[in-house]
N, C-alpha and C positions, 0 to 999 in steps of 0.2 A: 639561338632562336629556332623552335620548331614549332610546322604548324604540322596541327595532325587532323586530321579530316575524319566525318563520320562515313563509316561504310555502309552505303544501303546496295541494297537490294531490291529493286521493282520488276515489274513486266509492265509495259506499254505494249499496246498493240498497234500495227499497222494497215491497216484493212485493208487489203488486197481486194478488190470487184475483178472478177472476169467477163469478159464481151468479146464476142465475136474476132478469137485468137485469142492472144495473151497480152490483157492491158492491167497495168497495178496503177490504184490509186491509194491514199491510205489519208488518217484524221491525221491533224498536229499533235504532237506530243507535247509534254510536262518541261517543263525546267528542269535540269541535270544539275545536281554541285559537283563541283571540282571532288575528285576525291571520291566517290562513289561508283558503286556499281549496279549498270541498270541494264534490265533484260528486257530486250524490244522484239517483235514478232509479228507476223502477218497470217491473216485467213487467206487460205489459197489449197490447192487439192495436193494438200502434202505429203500423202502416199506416194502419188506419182509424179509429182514437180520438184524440181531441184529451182533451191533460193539460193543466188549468189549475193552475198554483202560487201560494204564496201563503206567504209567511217574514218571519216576527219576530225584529225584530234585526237580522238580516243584510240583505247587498244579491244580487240574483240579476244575475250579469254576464252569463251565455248560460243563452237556454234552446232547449232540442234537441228538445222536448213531453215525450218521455220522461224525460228528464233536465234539472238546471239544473247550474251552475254557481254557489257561492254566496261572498259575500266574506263573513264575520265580521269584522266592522272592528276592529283594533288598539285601540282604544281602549273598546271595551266591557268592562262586567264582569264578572266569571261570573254564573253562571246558567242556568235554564232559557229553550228560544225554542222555535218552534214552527212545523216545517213541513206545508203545511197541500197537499192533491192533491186534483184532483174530476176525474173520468174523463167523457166524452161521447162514447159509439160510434157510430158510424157512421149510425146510423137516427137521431139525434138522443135519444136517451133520457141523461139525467146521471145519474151515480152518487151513492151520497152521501158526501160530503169525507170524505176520511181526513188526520186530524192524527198527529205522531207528536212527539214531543218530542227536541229536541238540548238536550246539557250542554254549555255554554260552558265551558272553559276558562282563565281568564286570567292565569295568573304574574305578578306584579311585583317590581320590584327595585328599588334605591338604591344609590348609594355617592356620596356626596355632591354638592351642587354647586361644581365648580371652585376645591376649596380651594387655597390659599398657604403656603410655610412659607418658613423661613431659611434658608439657605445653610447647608450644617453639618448641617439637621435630615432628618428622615423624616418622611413622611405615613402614617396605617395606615389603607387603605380598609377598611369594610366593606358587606357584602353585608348590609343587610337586606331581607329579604322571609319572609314569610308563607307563602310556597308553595314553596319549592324544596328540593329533595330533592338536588343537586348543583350542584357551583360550576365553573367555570371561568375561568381569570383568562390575560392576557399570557405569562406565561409556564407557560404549561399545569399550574400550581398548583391544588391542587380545596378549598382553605380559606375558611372565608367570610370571610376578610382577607387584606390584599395591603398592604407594602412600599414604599412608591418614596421614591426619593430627588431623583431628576431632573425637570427640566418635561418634561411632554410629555401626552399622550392616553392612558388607561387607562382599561378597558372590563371588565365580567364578563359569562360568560353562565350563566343559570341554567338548571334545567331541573322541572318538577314530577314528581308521581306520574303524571301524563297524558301525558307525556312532551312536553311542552306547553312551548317556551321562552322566555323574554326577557334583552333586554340593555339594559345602562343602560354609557352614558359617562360619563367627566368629564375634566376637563383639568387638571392640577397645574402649579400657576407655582412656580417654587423662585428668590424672589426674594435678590439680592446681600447680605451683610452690609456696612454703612456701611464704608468706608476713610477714614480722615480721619489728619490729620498737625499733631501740635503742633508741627515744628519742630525743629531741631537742640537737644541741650541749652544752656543758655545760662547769662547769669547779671547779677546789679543788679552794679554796680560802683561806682559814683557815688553820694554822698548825695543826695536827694529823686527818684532815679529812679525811676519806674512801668512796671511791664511788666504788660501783658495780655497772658493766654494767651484767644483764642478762634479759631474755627472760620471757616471763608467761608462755609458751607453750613449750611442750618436744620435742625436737627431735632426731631423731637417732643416730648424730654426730655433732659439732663446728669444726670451726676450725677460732680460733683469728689470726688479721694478725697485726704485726705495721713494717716496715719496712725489716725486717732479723729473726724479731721475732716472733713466733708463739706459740700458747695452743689448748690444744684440749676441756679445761673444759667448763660447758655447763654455766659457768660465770667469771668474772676477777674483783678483787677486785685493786683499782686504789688510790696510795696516792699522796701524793705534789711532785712534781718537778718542774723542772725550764724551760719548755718545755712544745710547745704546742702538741700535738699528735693525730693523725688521725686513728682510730682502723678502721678494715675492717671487718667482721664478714660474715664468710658464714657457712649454715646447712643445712643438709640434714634428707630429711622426710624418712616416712617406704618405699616408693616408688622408693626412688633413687632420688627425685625432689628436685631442689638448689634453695634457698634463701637468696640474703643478703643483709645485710643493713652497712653504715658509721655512727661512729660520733666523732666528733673533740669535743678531752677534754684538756680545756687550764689550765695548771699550774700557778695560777697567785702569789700565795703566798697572804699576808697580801692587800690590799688597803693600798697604804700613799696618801690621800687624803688630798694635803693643804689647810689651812684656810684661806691663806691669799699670794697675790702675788702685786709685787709692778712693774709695766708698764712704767714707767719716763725712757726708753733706755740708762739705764746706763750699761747694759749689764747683770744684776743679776737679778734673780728672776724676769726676765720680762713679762714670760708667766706662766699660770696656768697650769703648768705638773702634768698630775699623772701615777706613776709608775703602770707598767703591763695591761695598759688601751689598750694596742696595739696586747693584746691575744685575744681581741674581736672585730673579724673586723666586727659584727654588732652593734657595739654599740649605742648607740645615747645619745650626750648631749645636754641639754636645761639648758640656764639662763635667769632666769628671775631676773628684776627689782623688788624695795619693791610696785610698781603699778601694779604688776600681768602679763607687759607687756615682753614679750620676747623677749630676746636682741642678744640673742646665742642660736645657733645650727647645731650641728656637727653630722655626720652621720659616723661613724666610728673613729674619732678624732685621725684624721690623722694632723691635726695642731692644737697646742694647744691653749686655748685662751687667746687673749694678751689684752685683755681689752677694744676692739674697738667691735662697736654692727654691724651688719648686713648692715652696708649702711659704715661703714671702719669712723664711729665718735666717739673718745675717750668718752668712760663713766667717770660720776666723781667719786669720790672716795665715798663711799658707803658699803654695805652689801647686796650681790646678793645671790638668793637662785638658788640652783641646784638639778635638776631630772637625774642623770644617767640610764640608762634604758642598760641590758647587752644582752638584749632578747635571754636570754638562760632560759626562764621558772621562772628564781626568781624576787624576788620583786625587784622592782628598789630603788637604793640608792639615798633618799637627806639628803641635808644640807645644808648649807651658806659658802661662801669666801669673805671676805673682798678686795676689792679692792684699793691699798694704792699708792698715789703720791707723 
C-alpha cells in the first residue's frame, strides 16, 4: 500500500506591518496537503532585517530570510501547525514573534492489499476514504469502485474539498483454474479387477460425484459392476480455484465373444452378438475377409453383424478375422468367427 502525494509548490505571503520598533503581523494563509511543498514569506525591510523561522510539523528545505520553503511530510495528519517569524532590524532591535496557523490537509485512501481471485472471476476494488470528494480510477472512471478482471497494477486517485490529493495502489494476481485429467474413458472388464481413478498433482480438497453419491478422498478405488457409470470430479487448489474433469467407467464383465454365427434366417444365432459391447459407445468393429479386404464396419455396433458385407451381399461361409478397437486406451481385440450356412 503507497500513498504518493502531489507535490506543489506555492508562496503565501505573511505581511509583516512595521510600527514604532519592530512589530510583525501577517494575513491567514491557505490549507497545506500533507505531502506538498509551500513557500511562505513576509514584507518587511529585507535588506536589512534578518527573519528567524520556526514550523511545526513540517521541514523548512530553503530558507531565503524572507521567505522559507516548507515540506509537509506525506505521512502526517491533518490538522493544525504552526509558523512561527521574529524580525531583527538592522540596529539590532527584535520584533515580537508572530505565529500564524496552517491547516494541514491530509486525504486517505485504500483499495485493498494485493488481492487474488480465479480465473473466470472479477475483483471489485474499492475506494475507501473518509475525505474524498472525487474518484479517479485506470480507466478515467470517477466511481468509488473498479472492475478488473486481469493481473496487473491498479491505482485510484482521490481528491478532497481542499483539493488536496492521494493515491493508493495495489496489484491483482488472477490466478489459473486447476487443469487436471482423469484419463480417457475406460472400463473393469475382468473379474477382481481394481481401477483407481486419482490425480498426479495435490490438491487442497476432492470432492467425487456419481449420482447421490459423493467422497471427499484425494482417489476412488473402482471394481466390477454391471453398470456403466459417469464420475464427476471437482478440486480445489491453495487459492480457492475449481478444477474438474469427467470420466465414464463401463462395467462390462468378461467379453463372450463368439466364434461362430449361422445367418440362413431361421431365427437363431443369425447375427454375430457380443455381450457388453454396448458399454462402449466408441467402439469400432472391422471384418475382414481371408484377402485382407474389409467387409464390416461398425462404428459403435449398434447392429450386429448378420453376415452381409457393405453393399447388403451375403458372404459365403468362410472364417473372417476381427479388429475390435474399444478406444478406451487398451489394445484392440482380434480373432476369427466362422461364418456358417
Amino acid at each position: 500500500m503507497k500513498y504518493n502525494k502531489n507535490i506543489l509548490v506555492s508562496i503565501f505571503s505573511l505581511i509583516l506591518i512595521l510600527v514604532s520598533g519592530v512589530y510583525a503581523q501577517a494575513q491567514d494563509v491557505p490549507v497545506a496537503c500533507a505531502g506538498s511543498i509551500v513557500r511562505y514569506g513576509v514584507y518587511g525591510d529585507n535588506g536589512n532585517s534578518v527573519f528567524q523561522w520556526e514550523v511545526t510539523g513540517g521541514q523548512i528545505l530553503n530558507n531565503y530570510n524572507d521567505s522559507v520553503e516548507v515540506l509537509w511530510p506525506s505521512t502526517m495528519s491533518a490538522g493544525a501547525q504552526t509558523i512561527t517569524v521574529t524580525e531583527t532590524n538592522l540596529i539590532g532591535c527584535l520584533g515580537n514573534p508572530y505565529s500564524t496557523i496552517v491547516i494541514i490537509s491530509a486525504p486517505d485512501v485504500d483499495i485493498q492489499d494485493d488481492p487474488y481471485i480465479c480465473e473466470g472471476s472479477t475483483f471489485e476494488f474499492y475506494a475507501s476514504s473518509s475525505t474524498a470528494i472525487n474518484y479517479l480510477w485506470p480507466d478515467n472512471s470517477t466511481g468509488t469502485t473498479f472492475i478488473a478482471s486481469s493481473t496487473g497494477e491498479y491505482w485510484v486517485r482521490i481528491q478532497d474539498n481542499n483539493g488536496c490529493r492521494a493515491t493508493d495502489t495495489s496489484f491483482l494476481t488472477v490466478h489459473q483454474n486447476p487443469i487436471i485429467d482423469l484419463g480417457n474413458d475406460t472400463s473393469i472388464c475382468e473379474a477382481g479387477e481394481i481401477l483407481v481413478l486419482e490425480l498426479d498433482t495435490l490438491y487442497s480438497s476432492y470432492l467425487w460425484t456419481l449420482g447421490d453419491e459423493f467422497w471427499t478422498t484425494s482417489y476412488l478405488n473402482l471394481d466390477v459392476s454391471s453398470e456403466q457409470r459417469k464420475f464427476y470430479l471437482e478440486v480445489e487448489d491453495q487459492w480457492g480455484c475449481i478444477g474438474y474433469d469427467t470420466i465414464t467407467v463401463s462395467f462390462c464383465g468378461e467379453f463372450l465373444i463368439p466364434n461362430a454365427f449361422t445367418p440362413n434366417g431361421d431365427g437363431s444365432n443369425d447375427e454375430w452378438r457380443i455381450d457388453n459391447l454396448a458399454f462402449f459407445p466408441e467402439v469400432s468393429v472391422d471384418i475382414y475377409d481371408r484377402r485382407g479386404e474389409r467387409v464390416f464396419h461398425s462404428k459403435g455396433y449398434e447392429k450386429a453383424w448378420d453376415g452381409t458385407d457393405s453393399n447388403g451381399r451375403k458372404m459365403p461361409m468362410d472364417s473372417y478375422y476381427y479388429v475390435i478397437d474399444l478406444n478406451n486406451g487398451e489394445k484392440p481385440i482380434v480373432g476369427t468367427v466362422t461364418l456358417l450356412r
